[in-house]
VOVO-222045 format. One line per 2 residues: number of its first residue (from 1); their letters; for each residue x, y, z of N, C-alpha, C, CB. Coordinates in Angstrom, 2 decimals, padded with zeros to 5 digits. Atoms other than C-alpha are relative to their C-alpha. Glycine has a CB too. Layout:
NUM = a = X,Y,Z,X,Y,Z,X,Y,Z,X,Y,Z | ... $
This chain:
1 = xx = 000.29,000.13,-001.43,074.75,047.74,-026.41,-001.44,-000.45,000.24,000.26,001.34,000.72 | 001.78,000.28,000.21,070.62,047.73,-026.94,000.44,-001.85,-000.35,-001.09,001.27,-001.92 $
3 = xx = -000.32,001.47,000.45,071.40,044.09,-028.52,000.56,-000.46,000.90,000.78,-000.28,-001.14 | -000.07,000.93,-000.42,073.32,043.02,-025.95,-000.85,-000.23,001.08,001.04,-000.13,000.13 $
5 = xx = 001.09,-000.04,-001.53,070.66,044.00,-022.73,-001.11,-000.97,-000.63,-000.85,001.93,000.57 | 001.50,000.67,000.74,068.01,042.31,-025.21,000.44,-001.85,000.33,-000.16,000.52,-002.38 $
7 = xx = -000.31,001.32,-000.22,070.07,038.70,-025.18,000.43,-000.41,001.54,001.08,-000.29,-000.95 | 000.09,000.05,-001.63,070.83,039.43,-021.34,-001.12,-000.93,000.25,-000.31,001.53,000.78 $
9 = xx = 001.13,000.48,-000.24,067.35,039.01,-021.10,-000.60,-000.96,-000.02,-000.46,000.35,-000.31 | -000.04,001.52,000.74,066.66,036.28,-023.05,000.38,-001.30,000.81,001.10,000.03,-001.16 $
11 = xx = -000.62,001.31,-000.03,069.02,034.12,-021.85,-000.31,000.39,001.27,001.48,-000.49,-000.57 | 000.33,000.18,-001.60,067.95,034.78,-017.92,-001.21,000.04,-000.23,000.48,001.06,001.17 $
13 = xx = 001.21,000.65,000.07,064.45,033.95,-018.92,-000.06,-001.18,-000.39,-000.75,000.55,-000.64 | -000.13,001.32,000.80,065.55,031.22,-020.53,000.28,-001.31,001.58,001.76,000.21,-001.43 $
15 = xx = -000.55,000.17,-000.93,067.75,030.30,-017.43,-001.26,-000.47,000.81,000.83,001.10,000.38 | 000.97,000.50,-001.34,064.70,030.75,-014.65,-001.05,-001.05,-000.74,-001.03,001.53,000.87 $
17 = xx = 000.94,001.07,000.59,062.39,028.35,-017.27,000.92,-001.00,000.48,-000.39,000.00,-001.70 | -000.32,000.93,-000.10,064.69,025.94,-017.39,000.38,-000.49,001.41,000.72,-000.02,-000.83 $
19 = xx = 000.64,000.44,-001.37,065.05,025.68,-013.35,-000.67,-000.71,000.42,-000.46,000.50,000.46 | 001.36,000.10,-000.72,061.79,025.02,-012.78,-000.27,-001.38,-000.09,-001.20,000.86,-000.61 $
21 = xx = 000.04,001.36,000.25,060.77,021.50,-011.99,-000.93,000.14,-001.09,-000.39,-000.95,001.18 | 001.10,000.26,001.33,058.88,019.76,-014.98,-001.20,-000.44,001.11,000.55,-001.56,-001.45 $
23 = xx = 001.53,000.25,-000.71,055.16,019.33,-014.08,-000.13,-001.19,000.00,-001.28,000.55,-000.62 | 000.32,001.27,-000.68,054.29,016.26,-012.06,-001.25,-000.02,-000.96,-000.22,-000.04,001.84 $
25 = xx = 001.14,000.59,000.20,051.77,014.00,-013.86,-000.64,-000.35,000.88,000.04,-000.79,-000.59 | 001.15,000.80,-001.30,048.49,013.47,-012.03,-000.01,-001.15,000.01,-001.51,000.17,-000.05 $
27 = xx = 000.56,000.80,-000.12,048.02,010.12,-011.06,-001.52,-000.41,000.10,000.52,-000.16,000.60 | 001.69,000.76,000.19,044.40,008.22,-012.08,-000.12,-000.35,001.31,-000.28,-001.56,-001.12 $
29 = xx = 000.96,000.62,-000.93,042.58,007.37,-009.41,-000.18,-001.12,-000.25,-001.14,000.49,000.10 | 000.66,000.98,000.48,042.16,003.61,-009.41,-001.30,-000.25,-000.08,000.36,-000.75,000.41 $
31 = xx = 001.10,000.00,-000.21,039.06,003.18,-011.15,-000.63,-001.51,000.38,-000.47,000.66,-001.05 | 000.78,001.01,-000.42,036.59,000.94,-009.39,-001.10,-000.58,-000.61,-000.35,000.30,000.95 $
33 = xx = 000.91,000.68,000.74,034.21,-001.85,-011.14,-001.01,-000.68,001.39,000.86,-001.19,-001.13 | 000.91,000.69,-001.02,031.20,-003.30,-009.69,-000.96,-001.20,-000.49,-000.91,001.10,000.59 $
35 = xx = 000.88,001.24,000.56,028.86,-006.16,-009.72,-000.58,-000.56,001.01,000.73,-001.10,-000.71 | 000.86,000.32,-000.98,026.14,-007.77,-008.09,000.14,-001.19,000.81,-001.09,-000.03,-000.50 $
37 = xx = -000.50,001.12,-000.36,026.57,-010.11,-005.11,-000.92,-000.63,000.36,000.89,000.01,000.80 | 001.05,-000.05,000.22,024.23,-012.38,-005.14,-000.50,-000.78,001.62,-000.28,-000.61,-001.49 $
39 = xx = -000.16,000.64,-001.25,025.05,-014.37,-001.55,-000.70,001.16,001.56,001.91,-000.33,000.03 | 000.78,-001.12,-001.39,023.58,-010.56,000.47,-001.54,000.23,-000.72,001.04,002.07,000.27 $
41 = xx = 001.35,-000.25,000.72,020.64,-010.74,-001.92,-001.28,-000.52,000.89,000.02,-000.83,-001.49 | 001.33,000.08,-000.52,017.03,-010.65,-000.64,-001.51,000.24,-001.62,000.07,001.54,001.43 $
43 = xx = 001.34,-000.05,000.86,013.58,-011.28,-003.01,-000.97,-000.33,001.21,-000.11,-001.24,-001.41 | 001.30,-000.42,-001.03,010.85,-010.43,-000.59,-001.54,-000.04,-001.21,000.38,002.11,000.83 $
45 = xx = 001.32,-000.13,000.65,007.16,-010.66,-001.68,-000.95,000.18,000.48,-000.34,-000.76,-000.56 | 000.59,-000.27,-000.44,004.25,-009.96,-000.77,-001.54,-000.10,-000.65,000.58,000.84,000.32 $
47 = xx = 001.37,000.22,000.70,000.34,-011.50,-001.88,-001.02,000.39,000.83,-000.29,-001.42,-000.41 | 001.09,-000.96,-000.47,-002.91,-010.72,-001.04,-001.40,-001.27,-000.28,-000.05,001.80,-001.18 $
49 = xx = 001.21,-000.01,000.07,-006.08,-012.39,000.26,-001.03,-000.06,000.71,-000.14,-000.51,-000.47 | 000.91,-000.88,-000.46,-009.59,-012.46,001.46,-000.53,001.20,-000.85,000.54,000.46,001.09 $
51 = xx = 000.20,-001.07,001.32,-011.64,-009.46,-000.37,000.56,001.47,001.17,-002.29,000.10,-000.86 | -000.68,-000.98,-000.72,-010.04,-007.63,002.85,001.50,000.38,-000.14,-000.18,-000.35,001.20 $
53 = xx = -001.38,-000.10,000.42,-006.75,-008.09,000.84,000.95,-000.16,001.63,000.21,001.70,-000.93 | -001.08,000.96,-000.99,-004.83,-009.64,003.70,001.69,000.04,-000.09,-000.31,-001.60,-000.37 $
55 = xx = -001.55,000.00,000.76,-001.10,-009.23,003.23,000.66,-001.89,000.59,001.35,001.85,000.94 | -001.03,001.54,-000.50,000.88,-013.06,003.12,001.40,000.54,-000.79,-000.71,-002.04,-000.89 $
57 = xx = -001.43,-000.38,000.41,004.42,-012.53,003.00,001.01,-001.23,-000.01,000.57,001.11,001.03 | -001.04,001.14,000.51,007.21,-014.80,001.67,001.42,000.71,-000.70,-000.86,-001.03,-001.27 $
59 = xx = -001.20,-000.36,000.79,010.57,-014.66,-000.34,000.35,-001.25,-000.48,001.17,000.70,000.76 | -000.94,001.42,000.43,012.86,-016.87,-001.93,001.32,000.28,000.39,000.06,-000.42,-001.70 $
61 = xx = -001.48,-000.14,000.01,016.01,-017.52,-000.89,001.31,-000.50,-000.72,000.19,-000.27,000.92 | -001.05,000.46,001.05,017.93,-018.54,-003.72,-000.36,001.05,-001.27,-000.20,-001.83,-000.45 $
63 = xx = 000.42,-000.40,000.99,018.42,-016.97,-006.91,002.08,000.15,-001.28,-001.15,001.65,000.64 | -001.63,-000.07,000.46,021.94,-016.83,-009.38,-000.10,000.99,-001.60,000.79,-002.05,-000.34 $
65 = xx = -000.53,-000.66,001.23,023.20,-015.01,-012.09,000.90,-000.50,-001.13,000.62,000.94,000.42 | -000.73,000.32,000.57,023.77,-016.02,-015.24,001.44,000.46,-001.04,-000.72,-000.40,-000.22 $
67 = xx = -001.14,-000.51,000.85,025.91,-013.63,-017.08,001.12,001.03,001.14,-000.81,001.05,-001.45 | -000.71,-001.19,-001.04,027.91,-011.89,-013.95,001.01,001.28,-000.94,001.27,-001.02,001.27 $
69 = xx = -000.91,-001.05,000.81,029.66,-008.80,-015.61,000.67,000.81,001.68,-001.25,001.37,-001.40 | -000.54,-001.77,-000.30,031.86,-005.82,-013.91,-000.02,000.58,-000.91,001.35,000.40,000.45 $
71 = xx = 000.07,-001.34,001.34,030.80,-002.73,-014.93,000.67,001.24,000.94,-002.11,000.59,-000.67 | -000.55,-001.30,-000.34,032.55,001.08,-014.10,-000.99,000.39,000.86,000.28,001.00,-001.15 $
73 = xx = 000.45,-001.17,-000.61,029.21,002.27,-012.36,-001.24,-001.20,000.32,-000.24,001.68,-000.99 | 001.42,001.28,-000.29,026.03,000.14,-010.35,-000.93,-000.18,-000.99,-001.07,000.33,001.24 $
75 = xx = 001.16,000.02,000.55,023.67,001.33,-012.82,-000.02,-001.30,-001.33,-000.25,001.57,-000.47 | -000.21,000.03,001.39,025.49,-000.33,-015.42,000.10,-001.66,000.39,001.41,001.01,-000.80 $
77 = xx = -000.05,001.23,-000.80,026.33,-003.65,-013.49,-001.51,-000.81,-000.32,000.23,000.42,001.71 | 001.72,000.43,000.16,022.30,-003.89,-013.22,-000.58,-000.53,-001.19,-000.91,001.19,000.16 $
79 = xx = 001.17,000.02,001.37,021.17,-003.15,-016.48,000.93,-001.46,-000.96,-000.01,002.17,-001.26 | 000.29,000.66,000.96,020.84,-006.41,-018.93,000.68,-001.44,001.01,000.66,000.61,-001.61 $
81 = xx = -000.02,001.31,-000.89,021.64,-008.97,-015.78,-000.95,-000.87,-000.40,-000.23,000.22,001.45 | 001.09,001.08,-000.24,019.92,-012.36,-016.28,000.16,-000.67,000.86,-000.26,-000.83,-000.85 $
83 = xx = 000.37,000.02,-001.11,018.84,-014.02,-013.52,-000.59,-001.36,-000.17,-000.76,001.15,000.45 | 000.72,001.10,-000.20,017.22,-017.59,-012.26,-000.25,-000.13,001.41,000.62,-001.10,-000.54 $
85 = xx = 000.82,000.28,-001.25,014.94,-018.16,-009.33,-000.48,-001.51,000.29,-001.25,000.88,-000.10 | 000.62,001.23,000.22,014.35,-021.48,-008.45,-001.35,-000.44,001.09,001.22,-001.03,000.10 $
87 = xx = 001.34,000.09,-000.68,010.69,-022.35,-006.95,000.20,-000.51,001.15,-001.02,-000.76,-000.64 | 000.26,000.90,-001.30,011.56,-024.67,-004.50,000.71,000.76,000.93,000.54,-001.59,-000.01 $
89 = xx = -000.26,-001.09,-000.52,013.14,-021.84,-002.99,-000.49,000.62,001.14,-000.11,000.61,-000.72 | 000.88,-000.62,-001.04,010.07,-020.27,-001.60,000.10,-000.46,001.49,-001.37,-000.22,-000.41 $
91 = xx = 000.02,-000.07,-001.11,009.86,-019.88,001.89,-001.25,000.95,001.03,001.24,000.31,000.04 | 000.51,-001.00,-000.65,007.10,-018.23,004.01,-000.43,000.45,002.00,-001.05,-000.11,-000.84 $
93 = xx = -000.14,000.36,-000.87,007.62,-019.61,007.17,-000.90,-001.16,000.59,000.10,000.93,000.45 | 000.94,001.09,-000.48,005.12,-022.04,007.40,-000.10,-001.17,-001.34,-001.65,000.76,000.42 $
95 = xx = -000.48,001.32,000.80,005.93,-025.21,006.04,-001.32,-000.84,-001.11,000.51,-001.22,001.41 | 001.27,000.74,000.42,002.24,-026.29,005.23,-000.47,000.96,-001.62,-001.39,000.14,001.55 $
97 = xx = 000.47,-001.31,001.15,001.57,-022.57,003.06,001.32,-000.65,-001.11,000.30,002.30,000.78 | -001.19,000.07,001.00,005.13,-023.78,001.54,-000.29,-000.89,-000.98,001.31,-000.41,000.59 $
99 = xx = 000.33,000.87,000.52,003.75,-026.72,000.32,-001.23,000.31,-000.71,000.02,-000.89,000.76 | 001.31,-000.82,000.58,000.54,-025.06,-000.93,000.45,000.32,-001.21,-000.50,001.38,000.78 $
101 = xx = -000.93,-000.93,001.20,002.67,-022.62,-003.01,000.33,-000.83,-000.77,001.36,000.79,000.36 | -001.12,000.86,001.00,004.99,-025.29,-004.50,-001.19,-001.04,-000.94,001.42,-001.24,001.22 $
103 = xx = 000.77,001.48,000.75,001.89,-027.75,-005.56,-001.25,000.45,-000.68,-000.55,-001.32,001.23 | 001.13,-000.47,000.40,-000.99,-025.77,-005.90,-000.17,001.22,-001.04,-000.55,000.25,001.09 $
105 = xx = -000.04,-000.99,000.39,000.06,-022.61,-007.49,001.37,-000.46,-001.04,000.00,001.10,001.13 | -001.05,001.03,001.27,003.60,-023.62,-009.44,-000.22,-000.97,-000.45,001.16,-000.50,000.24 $
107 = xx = -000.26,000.79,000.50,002.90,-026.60,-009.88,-000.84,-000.32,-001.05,000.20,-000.69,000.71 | 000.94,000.33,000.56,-000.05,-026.17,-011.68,000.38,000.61,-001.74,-001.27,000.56,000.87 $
109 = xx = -000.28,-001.12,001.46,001.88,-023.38,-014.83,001.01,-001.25,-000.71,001.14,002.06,000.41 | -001.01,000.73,000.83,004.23,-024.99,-016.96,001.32,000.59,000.05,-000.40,-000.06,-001.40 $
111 = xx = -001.08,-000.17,-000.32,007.82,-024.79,-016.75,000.50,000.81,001.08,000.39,000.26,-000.87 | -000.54,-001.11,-000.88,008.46,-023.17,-014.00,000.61,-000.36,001.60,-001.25,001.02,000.15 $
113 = xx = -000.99,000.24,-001.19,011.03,-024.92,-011.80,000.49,001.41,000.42,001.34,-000.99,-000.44 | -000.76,-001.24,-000.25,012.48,-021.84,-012.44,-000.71,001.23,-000.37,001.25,-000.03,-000.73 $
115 = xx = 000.19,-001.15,000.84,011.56,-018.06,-012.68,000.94,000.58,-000.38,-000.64,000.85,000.45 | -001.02,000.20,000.43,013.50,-016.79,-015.05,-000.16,001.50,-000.71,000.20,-001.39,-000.74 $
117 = xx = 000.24,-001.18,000.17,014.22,-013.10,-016.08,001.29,001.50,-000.46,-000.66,000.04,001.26 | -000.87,-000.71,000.32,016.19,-010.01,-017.63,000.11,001.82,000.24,-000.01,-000.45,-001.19 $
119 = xx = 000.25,-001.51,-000.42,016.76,-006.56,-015.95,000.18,000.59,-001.19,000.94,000.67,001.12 | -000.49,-000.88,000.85,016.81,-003.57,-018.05,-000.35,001.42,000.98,-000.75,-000.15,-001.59 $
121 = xx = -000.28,-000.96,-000.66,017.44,-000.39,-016.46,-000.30,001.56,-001.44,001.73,-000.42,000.71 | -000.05,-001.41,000.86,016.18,003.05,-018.22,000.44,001.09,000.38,-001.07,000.43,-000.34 $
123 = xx = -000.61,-001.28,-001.00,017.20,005.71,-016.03,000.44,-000.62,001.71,-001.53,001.42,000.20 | -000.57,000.35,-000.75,018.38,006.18,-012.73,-000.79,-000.58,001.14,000.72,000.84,000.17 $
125 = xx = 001.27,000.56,-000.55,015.14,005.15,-011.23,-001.34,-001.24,-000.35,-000.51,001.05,000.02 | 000.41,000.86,000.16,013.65,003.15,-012.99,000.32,-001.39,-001.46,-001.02,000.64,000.20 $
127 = xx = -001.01,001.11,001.23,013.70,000.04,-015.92,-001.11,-000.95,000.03,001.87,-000.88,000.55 | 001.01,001.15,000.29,011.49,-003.22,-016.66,001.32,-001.25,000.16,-000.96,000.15,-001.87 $
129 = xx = -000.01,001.31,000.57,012.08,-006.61,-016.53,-000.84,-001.28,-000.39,000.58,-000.32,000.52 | 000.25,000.76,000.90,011.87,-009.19,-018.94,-000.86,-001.52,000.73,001.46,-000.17,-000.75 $
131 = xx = 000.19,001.31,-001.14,010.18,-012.14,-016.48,-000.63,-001.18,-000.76,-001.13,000.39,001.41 | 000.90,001.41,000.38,009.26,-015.44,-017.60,-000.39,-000.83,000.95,000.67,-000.94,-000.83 $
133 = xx = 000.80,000.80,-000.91,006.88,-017.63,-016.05,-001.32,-000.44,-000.36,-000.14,000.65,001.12 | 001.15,001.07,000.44,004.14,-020.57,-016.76,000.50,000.20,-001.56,-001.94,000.45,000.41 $
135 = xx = -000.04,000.11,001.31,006.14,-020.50,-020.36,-000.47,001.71,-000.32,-001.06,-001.36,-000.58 | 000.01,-001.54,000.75,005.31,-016.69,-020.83,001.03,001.08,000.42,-001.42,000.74,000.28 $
137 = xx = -000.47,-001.16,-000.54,007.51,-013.86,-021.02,-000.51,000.91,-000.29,001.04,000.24,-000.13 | 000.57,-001.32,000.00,006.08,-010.58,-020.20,000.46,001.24,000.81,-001.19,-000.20,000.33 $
139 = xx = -001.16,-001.03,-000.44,007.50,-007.18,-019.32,-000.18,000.57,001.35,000.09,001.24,-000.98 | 000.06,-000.43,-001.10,007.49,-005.91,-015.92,000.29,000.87,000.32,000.29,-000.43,000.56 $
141 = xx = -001.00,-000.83,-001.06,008.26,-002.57,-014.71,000.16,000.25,001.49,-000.08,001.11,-000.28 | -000.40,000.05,-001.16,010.15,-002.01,-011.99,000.07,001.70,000.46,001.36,-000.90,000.02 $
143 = xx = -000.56,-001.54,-001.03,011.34,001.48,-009.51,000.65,-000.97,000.56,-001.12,001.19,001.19 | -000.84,-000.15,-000.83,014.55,001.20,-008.08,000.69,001.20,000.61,000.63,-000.61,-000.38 $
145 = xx = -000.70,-001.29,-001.09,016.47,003.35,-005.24,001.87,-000.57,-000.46,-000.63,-000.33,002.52 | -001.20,000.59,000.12,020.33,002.93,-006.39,001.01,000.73,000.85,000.38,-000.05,-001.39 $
147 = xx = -000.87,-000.28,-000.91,023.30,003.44,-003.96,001.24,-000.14,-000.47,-000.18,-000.66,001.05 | -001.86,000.85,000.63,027.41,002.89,-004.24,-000.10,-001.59,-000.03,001.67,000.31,001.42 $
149 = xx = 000.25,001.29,-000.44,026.23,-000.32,-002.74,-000.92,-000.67,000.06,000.22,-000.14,000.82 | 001.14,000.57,-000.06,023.23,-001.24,-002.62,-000.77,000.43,-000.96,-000.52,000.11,001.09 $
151 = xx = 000.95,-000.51,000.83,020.11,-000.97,-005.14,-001.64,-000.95,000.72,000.58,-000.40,-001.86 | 000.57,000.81,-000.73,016.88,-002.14,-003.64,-001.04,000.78,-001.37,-000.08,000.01,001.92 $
153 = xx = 000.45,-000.09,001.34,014.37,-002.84,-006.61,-001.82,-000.10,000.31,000.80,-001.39,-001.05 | 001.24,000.01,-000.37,010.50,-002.48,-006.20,-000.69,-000.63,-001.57,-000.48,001.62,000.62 $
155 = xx = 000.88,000.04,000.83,007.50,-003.46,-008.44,-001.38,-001.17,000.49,000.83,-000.33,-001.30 | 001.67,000.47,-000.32,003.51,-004.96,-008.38,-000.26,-000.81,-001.07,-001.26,001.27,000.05 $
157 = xx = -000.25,000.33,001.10,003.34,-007.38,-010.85,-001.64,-000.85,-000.01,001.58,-000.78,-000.17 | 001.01,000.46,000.11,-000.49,-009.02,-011.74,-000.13,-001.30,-001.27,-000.76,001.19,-000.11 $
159 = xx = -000.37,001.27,000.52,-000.25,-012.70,-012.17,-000.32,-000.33,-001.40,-000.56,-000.94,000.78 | 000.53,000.69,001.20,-002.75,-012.94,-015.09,000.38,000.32,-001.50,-001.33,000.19,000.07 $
161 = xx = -000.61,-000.27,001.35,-000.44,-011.15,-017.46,000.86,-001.20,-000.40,000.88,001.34,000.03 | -000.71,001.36,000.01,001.52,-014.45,-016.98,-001.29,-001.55,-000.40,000.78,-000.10,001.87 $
163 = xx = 001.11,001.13,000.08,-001.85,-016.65,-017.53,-000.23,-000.90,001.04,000.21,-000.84,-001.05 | 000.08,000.65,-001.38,-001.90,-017.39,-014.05,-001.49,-000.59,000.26,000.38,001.13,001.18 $
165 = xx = 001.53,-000.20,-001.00,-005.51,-017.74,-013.47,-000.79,-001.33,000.24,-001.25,001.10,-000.83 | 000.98,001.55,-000.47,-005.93,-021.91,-013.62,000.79,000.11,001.23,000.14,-001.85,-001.04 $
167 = xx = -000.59,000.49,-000.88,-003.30,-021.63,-010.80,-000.14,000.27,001.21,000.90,000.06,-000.21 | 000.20,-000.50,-000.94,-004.50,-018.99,-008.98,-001.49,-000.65,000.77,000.11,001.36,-000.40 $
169 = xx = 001.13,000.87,-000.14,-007.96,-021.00,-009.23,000.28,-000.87,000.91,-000.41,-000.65,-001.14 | -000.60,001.43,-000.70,-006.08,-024.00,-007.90,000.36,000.64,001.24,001.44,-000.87,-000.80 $
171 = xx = -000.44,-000.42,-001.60,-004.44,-022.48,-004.69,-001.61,000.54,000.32,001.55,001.54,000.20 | 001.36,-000.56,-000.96,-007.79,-020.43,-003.75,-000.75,-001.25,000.43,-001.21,001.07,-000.91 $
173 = xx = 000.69,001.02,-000.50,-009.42,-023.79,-003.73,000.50,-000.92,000.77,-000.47,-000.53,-000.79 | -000.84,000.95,-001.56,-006.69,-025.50,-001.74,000.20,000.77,001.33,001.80,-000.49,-000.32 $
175 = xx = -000.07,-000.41,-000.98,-006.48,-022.66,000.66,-001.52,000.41,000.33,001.02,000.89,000.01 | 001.12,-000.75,-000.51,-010.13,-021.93,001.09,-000.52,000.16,000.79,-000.65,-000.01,-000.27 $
177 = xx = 001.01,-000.33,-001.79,-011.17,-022.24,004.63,001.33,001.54,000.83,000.18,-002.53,001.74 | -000.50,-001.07,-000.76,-007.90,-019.61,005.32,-000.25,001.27,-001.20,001.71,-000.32,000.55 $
179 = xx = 000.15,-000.91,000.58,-008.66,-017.49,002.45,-001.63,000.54,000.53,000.34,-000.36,-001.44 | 001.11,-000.86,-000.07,-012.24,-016.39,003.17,000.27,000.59,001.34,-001.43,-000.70,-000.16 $
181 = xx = 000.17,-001.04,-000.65,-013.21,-013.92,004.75,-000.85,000.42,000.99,-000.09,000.59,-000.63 | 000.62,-000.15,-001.12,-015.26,-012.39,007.76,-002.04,000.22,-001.26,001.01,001.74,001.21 $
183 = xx = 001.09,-000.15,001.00,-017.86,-011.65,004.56,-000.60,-001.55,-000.72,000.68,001.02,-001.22 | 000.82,001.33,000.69,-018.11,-015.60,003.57,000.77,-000.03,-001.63,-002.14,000.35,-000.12 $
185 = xx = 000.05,-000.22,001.27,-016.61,-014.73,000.30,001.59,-000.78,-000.14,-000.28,001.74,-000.46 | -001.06,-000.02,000.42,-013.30,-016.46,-000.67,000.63,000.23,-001.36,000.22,-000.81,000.36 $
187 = xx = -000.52,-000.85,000.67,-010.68,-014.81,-002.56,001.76,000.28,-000.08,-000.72,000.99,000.44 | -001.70,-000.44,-000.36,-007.01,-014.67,-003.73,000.06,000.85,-001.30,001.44,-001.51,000.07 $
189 = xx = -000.47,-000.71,001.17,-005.64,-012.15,-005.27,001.15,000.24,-001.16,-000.05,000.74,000.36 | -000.82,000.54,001.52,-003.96,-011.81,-008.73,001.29,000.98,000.70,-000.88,000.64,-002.11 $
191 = xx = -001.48,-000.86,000.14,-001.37,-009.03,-007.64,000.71,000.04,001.24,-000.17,001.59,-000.41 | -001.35,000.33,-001.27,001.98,-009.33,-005.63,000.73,000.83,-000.47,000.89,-001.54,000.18 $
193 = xx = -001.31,-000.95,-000.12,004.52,-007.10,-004.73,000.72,-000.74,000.28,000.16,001.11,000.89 | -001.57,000.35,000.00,008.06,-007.49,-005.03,000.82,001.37,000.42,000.53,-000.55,-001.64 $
195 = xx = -000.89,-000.80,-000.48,010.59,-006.17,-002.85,001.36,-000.55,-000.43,-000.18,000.15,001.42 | -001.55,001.06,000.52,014.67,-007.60,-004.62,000.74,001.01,000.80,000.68,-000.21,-002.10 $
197 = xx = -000.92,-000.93,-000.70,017.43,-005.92,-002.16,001.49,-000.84,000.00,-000.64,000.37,001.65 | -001.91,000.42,000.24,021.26,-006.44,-003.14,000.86,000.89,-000.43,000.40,-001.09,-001.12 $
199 = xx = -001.02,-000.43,-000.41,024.53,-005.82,-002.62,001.22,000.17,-001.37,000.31,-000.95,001.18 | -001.20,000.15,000.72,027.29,-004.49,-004.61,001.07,-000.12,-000.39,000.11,000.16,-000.21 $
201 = xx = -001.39,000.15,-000.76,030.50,-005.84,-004.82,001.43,001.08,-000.73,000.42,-001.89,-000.18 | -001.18,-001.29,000.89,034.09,-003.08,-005.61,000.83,-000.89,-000.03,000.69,001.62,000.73 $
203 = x = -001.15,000.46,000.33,036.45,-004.65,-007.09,001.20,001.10,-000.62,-000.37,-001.04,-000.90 $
């Protein structure tokens, strides 16, 4: 009798298991890739002169990507992008300074239709890039702010690590009645900020 209450048992545990629905598989989340677009992109800049450091502001509005990737996450999208800027680009709103820039200052380095350059990303804040320009490449770091969508990229970069300084020679002496100063002294300066602000696309 003990033996048979024992297989009772059994078999009505057996019973309410087998009932039971089978466990639903979770469905993945489709995961989302990203990559940089380069058509909402902004390169902002920002030089300096006078010995009252003066702010002149410009950008370029062109710039392309040569290796476009999707990556799983922005940071990753970013890091080891190469990149081309093309000079004739510049823009600062005044057609005369534009022409300054393009003849007096580029035109004076060597190769440098194009600036030409390779992010690298170290953390989630910051990273260097690789920049070439007048034939030199030299490393740049950057600070960026990164978003789902957006990453907006900062850095101060001082021309003469690039061997800027016959060019910067050359523009100070083509702009010199707007570069001096209330002191008599004219003066351009070697270092420019960079503001890069772009968009990221979900695929």
């Amino acid at each position: 009798m003990k033996k048979i209450r024992i297989l009772s048992m059994l078999l009505a545990i057996t019973l309410i298991y087998s009932c039971k629905e089978a466990p639903k598989k979770e469905l993945k989340k489709e995961e989302l890739s990203y990559s940089i677009a380069t058509e909402t992109s902004t390169i902002n800049w920002t030089a300096f002169k006078t010995t009252d450091k003066v702010p002149v502001k410009g950008q370029f509005t062109e710039f392309s990507i040569e290796n476009s990737k999707k990556a799983s996450t922005p940071l990753e999208a970013l890091d080891g992008i190469k990149f081309k800027i093309p000079v004739s680009s510049l823009f600062t709103k005044d057609t005369i300074r534009d022409g300054k820039l393009k003849k007096f200052f580029f035109g004076v380095m060597k190769n440098t239709t194009f600036l030409s350059g390779t992010v690298h990303t170290t953390n989630q804040n910051t990273g260097t890039v690789d920049l070439n320009m007048n034939g030199i490449n030299h490393t740049l770091p950057i600070t960026f702010v990164l978003s789902e969508n957006n990453v907006v990229i900062n850095a101060e970069m001082n021309v003469d690590n690039w061997q800027a300084q016959e060019a910067l020679i050359s523009l100070n002496e083509a702009c010199k009645d707007l570069h001096t100063g209330p002191d008599g002294v004219t003066k351009t300066w070697s270092e420019v900020k960079i503001e890069v602000s772009t968009n990221f696309i979900q695929n």
